[in-house]
C-alpha positions in Angstrom: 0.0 0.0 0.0 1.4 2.8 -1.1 2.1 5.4 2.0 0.3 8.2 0.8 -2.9 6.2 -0.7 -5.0 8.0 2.3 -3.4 11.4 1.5 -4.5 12.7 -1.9 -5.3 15.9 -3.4 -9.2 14.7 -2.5 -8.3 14.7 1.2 -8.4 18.2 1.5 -12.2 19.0 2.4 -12.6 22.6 2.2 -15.1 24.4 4.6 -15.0 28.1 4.7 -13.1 31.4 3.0 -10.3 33.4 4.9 -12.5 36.9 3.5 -12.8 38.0 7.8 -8.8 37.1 8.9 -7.1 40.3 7.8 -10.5 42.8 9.4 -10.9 40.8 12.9 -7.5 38.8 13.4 -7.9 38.6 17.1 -11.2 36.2 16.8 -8.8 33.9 15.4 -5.6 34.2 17.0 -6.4 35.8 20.2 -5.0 39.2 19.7 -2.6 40.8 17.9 0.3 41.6 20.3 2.6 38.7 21.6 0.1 35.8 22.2 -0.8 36.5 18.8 2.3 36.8 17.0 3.6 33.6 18.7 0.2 31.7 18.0 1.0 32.2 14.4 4.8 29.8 15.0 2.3 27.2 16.7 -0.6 27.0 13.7 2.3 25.8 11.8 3.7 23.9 13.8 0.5 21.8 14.5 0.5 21.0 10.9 4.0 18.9 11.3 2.9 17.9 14.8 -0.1 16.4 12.8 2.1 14.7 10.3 4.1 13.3 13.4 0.9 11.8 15.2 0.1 10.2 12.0 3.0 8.0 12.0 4.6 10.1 8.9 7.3 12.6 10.4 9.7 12.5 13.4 11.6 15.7 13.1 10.7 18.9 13.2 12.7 22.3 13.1 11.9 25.8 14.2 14.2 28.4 13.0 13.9 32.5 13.9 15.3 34.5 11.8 17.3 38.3 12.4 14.1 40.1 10.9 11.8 37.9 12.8 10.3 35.8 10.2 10.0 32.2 10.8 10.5 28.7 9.3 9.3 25.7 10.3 10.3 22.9 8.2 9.0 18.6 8.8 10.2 15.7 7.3 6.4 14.6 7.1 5.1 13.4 3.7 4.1 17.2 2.1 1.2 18.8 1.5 -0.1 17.3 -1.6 0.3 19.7 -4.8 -2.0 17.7 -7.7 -5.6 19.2 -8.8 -8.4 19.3 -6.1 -11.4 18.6 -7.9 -14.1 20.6 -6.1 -11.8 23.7 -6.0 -9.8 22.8 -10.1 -6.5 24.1 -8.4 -3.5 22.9 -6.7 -4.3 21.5 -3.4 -1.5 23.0 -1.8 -2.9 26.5 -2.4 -6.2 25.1 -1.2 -4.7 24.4 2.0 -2.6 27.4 1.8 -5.6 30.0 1.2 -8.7 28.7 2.0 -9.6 29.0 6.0 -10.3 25.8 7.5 -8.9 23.4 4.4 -6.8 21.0 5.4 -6.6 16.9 5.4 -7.4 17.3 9.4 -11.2 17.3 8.5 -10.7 14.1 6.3 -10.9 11.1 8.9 -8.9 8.6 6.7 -6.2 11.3 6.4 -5.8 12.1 10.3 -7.5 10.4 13.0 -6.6 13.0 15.5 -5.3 16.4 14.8 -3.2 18.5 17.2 -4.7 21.8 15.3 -8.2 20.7 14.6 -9.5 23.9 17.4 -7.1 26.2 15.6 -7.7 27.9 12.7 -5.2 26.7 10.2 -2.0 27.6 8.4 -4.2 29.9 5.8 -4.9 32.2 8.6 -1.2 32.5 9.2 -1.2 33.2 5.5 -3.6 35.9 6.0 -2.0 38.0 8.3 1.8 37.5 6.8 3.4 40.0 4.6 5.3 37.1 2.7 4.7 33.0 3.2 6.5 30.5 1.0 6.0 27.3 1.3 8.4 24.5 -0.5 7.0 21.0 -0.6 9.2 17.6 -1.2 7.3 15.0 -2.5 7.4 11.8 -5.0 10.7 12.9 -5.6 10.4 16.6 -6.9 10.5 19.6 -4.9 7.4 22.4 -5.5 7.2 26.0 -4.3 4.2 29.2 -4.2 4.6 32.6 -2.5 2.0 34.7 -1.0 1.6 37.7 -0.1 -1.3 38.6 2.4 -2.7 35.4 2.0 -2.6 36.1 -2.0 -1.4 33.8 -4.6 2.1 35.5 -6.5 2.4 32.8 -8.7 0.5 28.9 -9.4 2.5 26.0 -7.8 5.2 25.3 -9.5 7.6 22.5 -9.7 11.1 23.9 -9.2 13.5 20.8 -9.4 14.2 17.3 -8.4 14.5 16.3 -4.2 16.0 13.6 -2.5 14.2 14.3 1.2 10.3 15.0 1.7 8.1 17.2 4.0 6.8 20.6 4.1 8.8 23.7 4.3 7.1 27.0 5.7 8.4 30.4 5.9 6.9 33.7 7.0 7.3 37.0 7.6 4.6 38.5 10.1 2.8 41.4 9.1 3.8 44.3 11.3 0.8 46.4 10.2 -1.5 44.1 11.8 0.9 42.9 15.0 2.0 45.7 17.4 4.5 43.5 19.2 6.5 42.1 16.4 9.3 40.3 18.7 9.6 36.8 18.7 10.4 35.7 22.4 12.8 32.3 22.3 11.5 31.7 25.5 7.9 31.6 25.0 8.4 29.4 22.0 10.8 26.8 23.9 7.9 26.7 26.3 5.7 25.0 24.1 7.8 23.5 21.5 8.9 21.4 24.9 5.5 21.3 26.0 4.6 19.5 22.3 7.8 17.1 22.8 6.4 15.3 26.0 2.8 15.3 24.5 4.1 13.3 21.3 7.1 11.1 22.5 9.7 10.6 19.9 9.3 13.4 18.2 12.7 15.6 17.9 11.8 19.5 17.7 14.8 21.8 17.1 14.2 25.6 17.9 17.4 28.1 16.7 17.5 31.8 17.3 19.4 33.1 14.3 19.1 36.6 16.2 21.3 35.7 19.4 24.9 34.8 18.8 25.9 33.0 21.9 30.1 33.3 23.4 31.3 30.4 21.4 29.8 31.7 18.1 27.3 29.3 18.0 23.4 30.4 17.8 21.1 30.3 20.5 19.5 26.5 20.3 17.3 24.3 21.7 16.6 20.8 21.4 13.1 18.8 23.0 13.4 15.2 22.2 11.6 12.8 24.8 11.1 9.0 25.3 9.2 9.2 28.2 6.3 11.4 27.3 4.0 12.5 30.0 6.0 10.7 32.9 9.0 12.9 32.0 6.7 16.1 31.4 5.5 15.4 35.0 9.0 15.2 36.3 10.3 18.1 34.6 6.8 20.3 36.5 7.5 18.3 39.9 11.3 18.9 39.7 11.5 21.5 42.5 9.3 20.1 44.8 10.2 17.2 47.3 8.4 14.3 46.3 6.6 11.6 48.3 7.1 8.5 46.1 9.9 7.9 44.0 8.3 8.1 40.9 5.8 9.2 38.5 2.4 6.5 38.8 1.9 6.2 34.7 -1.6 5.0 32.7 -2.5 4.5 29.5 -5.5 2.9 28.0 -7.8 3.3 25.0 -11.7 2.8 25.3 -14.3 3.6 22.4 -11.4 5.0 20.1 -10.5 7.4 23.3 -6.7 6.8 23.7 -5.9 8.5 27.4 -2.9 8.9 29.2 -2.1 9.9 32.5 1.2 10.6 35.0 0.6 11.8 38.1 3.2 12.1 41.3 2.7 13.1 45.1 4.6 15.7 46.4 5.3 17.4 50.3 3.9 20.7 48.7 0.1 21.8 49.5 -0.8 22.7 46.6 -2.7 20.6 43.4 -1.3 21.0 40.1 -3.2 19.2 37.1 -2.6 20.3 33.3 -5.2 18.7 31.3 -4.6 18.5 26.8 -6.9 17.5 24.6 -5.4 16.6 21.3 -2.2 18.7 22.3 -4.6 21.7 23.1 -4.1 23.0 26.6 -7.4 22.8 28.5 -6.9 25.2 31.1 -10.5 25.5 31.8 -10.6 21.6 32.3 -13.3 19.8 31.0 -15.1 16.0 31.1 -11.7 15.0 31.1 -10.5 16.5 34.1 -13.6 15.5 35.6 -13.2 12.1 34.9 -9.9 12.2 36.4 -10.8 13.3 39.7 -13.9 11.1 39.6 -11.5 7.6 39.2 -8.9 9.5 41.7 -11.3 10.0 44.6 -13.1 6.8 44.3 -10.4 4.6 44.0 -7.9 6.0 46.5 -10.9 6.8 49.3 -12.0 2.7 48.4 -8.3 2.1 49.9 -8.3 4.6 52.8 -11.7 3.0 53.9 -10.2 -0.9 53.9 -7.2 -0.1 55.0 -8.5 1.1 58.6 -6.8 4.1 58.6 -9.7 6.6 58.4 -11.3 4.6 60.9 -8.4 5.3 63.3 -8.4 8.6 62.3 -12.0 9.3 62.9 -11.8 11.6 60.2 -13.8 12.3 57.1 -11.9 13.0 53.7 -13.7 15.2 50.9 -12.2 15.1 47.2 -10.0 17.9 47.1 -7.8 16.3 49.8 -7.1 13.5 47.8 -5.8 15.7 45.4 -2.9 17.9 47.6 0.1 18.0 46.6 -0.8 15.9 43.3 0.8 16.8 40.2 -1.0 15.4 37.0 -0.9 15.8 33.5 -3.9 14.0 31.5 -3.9 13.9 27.7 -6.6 12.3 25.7 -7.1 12.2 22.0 -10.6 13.2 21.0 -11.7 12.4 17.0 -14.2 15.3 16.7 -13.7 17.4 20.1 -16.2 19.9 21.5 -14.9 23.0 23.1 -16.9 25.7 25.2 -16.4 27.8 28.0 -15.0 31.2 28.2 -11.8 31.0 25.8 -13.3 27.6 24.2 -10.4 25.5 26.1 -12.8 23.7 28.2 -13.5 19.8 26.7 -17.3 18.8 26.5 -17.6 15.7 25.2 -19.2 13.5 27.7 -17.8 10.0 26.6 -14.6 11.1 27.6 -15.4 11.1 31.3 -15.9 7.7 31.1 -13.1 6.3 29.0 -10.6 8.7 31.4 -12.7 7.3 34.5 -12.4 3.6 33.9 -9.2 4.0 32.4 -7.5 5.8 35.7 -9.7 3.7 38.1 -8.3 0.0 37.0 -4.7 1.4 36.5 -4.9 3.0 39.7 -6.1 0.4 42.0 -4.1 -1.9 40.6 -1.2 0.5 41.4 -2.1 0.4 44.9 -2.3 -3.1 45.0 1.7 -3.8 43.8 3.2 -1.0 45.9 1.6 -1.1 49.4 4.1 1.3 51.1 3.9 4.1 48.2 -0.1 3.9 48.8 0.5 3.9 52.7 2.1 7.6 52.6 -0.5 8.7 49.7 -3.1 7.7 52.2 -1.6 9.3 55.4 -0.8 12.4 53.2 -4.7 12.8 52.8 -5.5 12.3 56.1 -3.2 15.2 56.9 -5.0 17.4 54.1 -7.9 16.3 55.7 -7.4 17.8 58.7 -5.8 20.9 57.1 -8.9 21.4 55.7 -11.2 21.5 58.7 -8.2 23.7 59.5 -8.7 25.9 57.4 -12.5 26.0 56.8 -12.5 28.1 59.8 -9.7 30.2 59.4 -11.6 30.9 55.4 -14.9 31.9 57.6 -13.4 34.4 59.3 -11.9 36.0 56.4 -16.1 35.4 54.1 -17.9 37.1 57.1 -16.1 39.9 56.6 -16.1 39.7 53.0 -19.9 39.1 53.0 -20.9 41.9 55.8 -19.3 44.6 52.8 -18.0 47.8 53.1 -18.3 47.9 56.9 -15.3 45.4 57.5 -13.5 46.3 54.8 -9.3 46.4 55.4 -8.7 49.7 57.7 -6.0 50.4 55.7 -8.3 50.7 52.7 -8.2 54.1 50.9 -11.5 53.1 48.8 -12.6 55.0 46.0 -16.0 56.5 45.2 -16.8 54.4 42.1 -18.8 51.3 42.1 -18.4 49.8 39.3 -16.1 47.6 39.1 -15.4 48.1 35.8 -14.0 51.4 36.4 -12.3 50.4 39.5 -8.6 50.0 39.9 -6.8 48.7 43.4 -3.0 49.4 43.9 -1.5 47.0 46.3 1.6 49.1 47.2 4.6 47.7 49.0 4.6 49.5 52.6 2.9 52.3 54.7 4.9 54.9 53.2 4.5 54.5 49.8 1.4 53.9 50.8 0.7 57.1 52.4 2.2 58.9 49.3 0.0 56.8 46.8 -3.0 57.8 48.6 -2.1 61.5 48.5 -1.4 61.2 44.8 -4.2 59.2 43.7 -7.2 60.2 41.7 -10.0 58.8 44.7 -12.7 58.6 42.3 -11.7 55.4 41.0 -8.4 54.3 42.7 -8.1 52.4 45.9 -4.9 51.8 48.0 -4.4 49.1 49.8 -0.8 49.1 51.6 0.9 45.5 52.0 3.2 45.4 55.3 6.8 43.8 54.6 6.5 40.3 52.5 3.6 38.6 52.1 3.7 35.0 53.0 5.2 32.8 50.7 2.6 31.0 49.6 4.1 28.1 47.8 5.8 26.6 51.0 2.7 27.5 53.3 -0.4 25.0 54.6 -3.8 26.9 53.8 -5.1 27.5 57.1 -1.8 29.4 57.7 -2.6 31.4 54.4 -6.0 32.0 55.9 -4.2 33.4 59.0 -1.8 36.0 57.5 -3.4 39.0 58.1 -1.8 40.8 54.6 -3.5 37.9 53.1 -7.1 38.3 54.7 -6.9 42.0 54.0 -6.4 41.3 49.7 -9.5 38.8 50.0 -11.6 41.3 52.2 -10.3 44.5 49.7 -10.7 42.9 46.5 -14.4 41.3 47.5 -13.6 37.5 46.6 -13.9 34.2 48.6 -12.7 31.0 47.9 -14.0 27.6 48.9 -17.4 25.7 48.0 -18.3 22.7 48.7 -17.1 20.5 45.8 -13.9 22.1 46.1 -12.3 24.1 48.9 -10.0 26.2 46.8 -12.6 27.8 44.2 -12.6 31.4 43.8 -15.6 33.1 43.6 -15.5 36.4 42.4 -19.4 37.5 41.5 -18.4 40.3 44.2 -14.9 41.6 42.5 -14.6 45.0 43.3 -12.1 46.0 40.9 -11.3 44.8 37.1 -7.5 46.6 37.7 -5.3 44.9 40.3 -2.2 46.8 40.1 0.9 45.7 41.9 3.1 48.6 43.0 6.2 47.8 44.5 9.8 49.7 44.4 11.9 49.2 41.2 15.0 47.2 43.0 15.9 43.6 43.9 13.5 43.5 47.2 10.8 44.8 45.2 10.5 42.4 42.6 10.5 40.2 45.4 7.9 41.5 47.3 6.0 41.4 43.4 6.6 37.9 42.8 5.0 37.1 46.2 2.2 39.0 45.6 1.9 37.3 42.1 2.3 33.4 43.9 -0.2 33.9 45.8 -2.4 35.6 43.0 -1.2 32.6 40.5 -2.1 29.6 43.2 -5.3 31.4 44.3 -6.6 33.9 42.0 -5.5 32.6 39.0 -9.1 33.2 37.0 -8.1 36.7 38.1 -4.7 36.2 35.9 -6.8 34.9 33.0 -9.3 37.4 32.9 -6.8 39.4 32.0 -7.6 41.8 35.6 -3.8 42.0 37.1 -1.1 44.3 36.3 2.3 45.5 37.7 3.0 49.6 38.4 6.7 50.5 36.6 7.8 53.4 38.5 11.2 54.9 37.4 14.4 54.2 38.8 15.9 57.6 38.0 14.8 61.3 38.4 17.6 63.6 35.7 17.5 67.2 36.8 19.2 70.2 35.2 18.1 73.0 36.6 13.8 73.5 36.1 14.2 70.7 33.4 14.0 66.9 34.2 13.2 63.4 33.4 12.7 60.5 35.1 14.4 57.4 33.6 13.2 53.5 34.0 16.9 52.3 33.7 20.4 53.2 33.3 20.2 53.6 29.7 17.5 56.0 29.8 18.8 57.9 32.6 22.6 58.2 30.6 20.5 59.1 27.1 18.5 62.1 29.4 21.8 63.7 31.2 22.9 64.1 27.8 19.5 65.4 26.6 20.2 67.9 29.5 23.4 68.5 30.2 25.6 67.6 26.4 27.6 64.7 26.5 29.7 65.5 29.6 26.0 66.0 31.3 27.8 69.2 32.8 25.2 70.4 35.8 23.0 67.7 36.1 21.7 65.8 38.9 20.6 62.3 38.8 18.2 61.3 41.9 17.9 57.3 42.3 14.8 56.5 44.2 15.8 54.0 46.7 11.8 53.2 47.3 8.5 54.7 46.2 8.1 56.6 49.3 10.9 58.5 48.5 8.1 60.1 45.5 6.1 63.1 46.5 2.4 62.4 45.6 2.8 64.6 42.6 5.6 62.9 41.4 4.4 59.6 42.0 0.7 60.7 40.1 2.5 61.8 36.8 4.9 58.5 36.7 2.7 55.6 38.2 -0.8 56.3 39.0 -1.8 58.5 36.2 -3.5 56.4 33.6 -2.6 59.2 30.9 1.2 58.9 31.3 1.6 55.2 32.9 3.1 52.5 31.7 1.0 49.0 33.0 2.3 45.6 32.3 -0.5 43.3 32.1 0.0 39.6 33.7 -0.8 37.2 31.0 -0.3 33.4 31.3 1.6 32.1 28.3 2.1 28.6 29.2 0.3 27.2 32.0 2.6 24.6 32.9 5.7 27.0 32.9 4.4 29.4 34.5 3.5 26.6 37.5 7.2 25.2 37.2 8.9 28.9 37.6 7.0 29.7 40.3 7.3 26.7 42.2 11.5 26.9 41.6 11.7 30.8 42.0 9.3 30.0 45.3 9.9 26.9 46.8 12.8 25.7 49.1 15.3 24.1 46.5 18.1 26.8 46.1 20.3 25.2 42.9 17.4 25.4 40.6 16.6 29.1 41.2 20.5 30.0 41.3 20.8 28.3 37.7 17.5 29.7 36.7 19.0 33.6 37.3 22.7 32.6 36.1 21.2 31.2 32.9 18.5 33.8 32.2 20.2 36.6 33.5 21.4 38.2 30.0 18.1 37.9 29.5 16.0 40.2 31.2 14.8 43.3 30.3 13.5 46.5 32.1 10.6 47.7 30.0 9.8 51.5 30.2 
């Protein structure tokens, strides 16, 4: 049988034109600023990744360029290029133009597809100034060019080949994108992601922008063997773990294929990434819930025969079997059905049960063949179990106060006069002084101080009752109007009483600043992460630098600026000026602090966006958590790295 007897010109099933792309790009991309711009690398990319999980490609290389264009290039089988009937032209430029085209909708082509909730490499077409794509097939090698999603020439043949697969590259269109910097980082994130969803794949990303000391270009390789066990490792890999290893299922029911890994750690907190056809499902889904369904059952079926609640005298609920879990679930869906607020939440209701039984057998017979591993997963819940009752009362302390209102809110409050929340914005500024100065310099009818004493608990190394306890803590849940814990699950936010749709965190612009941020933003991440996603939290960028020169000045954000302003002032021997470093923002008048900071005319706001889930969870848990090597390596190795935005 020939290989690509399945994969024909006829394969490709067109079901829609690309005519809205180019006037409403964020419906199908997200936005048109980073997540955008990188969303259009990962449409690509999902075509190889497709090729890959149909048993046709192994390799797959990433390449960014000095201008930031892009090429992504498979050793898969290549699009085909002969006549599609229905459309009488090539079916590369089918699949290359026309929105939605693509052998993904053709079940004899693809039985999964990674892409199939994405939108296609046409749209990527769409919104680039210049694609070409080079195909190697049956021997020959055949090329278009595009430009804004328009043909420049038919499909032509343009010589012999001696390899095969699908070469793509682009160049963004910077009218559309106003960020139009590809971040190395971001793409690593899920390229590595991608590699331990689709074991044995090899994924190469180069960075033809960033010479490294040796000469070499920056580079990255993902290759694993150990798929999700690994990916679970690599998450867990700075917390302290409670069995040696990774518990691993796999199972297919009613043309469902699932797997699962999932690991216990010492830490308090539940981490669970869910993926549906490579497709992060941060919102969960049926297959989440069928996770936790199997998970309680089976493990609380153990607890009961094994006598230890009994002794115990204690009653477990479902969340407790689940601290200090780390899971990642990844089930392959045929025809998936998405809904929720981004459309990343899994709907299909035969999942549930294929995940269910699937976790339930493989699980109990896990606890069967290691009796001492299920002894400390047992005595671990029994300890979250008690946390919890713990806790429950230390929560209703903190949702009275929330639900009395404005009575109890935080005496160190400043409110504002606003109630909407939509036009509300809350500054949590590091320290009474600043504090004091930020509530001089604010505009009252919509900005609300709250003043954080010292650090906040550290959140990733604390149990919850304790969190409950911290008074900082109380006073951001009281401010801010939220409460967390229902019945099915005691760490739920509920946030139908937000007060603000701004959560601005303001702290000084040195080292113990960020780290009083980064607190703020751990505890914000584990516990208020729908406020993350919502798009609702920001961080304040006061200046590091005020230039004077007599009655001119400027304030700077970095050294850079505040060199390229004393020579503004002063010439280039910045002769009479005066360079003022604010140690800490109570060091600002209120006026000065109102024209930098607070006033939203002349601010500058960095928005908190979550990129990569499952990142973001393994940064925070190394920058937060007790194990020092990681962290130290983290800042050696990304330290040429960082920026200081203005």
């Amino acid at each position: 049988m020939s290989e690509n007897k399945h994969y024909g010109a006829d394969s490709i099933q067109v079901l829609e034109g690309l005519e809205a792309v180019r006037k409403r790009p964020a419906m199908y991309i997200g936005d048109v600023g980073q997540r955008g711009l990188h969303h259009l690398v990962y449409e690509v990319v999902d075509n190889s990744i497709d090729e890959a999980l149909a048993g046709h490609a192994t390799r797959i290389e990433v390449t960014i360029h000095e201008a930031n264009s892009i090429t992504v290039k498979d050793d898969g089988r290549g699009i085909p290029v002969a006549i599609h009937t229905k459309e009488g032209r090539s079916a590369l430029e089918v699949v290359m133009t026309v929105l939605h085209a693509g052998g993904k909708f053709d079940k004899d082509s693809y039985k999964v597809s990674g892409g199939l909730h994405g939108v296609g490499v046409s749209c990527v077409n769409a919104l680039s100034s210049l694609l070409k794509v080079n195909v190697h097939r049956d021997g020959k090698e055949y090329q278009q060019e595009y430009n804004i999603g328009k043909p420049l020439y038919d499909v032509k043949e343009v010589g012999p080949s001696s390899i095969r697969g699908t070469i793509v590259y682009f160049e963004p269109d910077t009218s559309i994108f106003y960020e139009n910097v590809y971040q190395f980082d971001i793409l690593a994130a899920r390229l590595r992601e991608l590699s331990y969803l689709n074991r044995g794949i090899r994924i190469l990303l180069t960075d033809e922008r960033d010479i490294q000391d040796d000469g070499t270009q920056r580079s990255q390789e993902f290759f694993s063997v150990g798929g999700l066990k690994e990916f679970t490792e690599f998450i867990d890999q700075n917390r302290e773990k409670l069995i040696p290893e990774p518990m691993y299922m796999e199972g297919e029911i009613e043309g469902i294929p699932v797997e699962v890994s999932m690991i216990y750690n010492t830490s308090y907190a539940e981490i669970i990434h869910s993926y549906v056809n490579n497709i992060n499902t941060h919102e969960g889904g049926t297959h989440l819930a069928g996770f936790r369904r199997a998970l309680t059952r089976t493990l609380k079926k153990y607890a009961d025969e094994s006598g230890i609640l009994t002794k115990e005298k204690i009653e477990v609920a479902g969340d407790d079997f689940r601290e200090g879990l780390t899971a990642v679930i990844s089930v392959k869906v045929m025809e998936p059905q998405f809904e929720g607020q981004t459309k990343t939440k899994l709907g299909n209701s035969e999942v549930a049960g294929a995940v269910d039984r699937i976790v339930g057998e493989m699980l109990n017979n896990y606890l069967e063949e290691h009796p001492n591993e299920a002894r400390i997963i047992v005595s671990k819940v029994v300890l979250a179990a008690k946390a919890r009752i713990a806790a429950r009362k230390a929560r209703e302390m903190v949702q009275r106060k929330t639900v009395l209102g404005s009575h109890s809110l935080p005496g160190k409050l400043a409110d504002c006069s606003e109630t909407d929340p939509a036009q509300c914005e809350i500054f949590l500024v590091e320290g009474d002084s600043a504090g004091g100065t930020a509530k001089q310099g604010r505009d009252r009818r919509f900005q609300a101080i709250l003043p954080l004493r010292g650090k906040i608990l550290n959140v990733e190394k604390a149990m919850l009752h304790r969190i409950f306890e911290n008074e900082e803590i109380r006073n951001m849940f009281t401010a801010l109007g939220v409460s967390i814990g229902t019945p099915e699950d005691s760490k739920a936010l509920n946030t139908e009483k937000l007060r603000y749709h701004k959560i601005i965190i303001m702290a000084d612009a040195d080292v113990d600043g960020s780290h009083i941020a980064t607190l703020v933003l751990t505890f914000l991440f584990r516990y208020m992460k729908n406020l993350v996603e919502r798009g609702f939290v920001y961080i304040a960028s006061p200046p590091l630098y005020l230039v004077k020169k007599g009655q001119k000045s400027q304030y700077a954000w970095n050294e850079t600026q505040r060199d390229q302003a004393g020579r503004e002032l002063g010439g280039e021997d910045m002769s009479g000026v005066s360079v003022q470093r604010y140690k800490g923002l109570g060091e600002m008048n209120s006026e000065q602090l109102w024209e930098t900071t607070l006033n939203p005319e002349a601010r500058t706001l960095k928005r908190v966006t979550i990129d990569n889930a499952t990142e973001a969870d393994r940064i925070f848990s190394m920058l937060m958590g007790d194990d020092v090597p990681p962290r130290r390596e983290f800042i050696e190795k990304n330290a040429r790295y960082a920026r200081i935005d203005a």
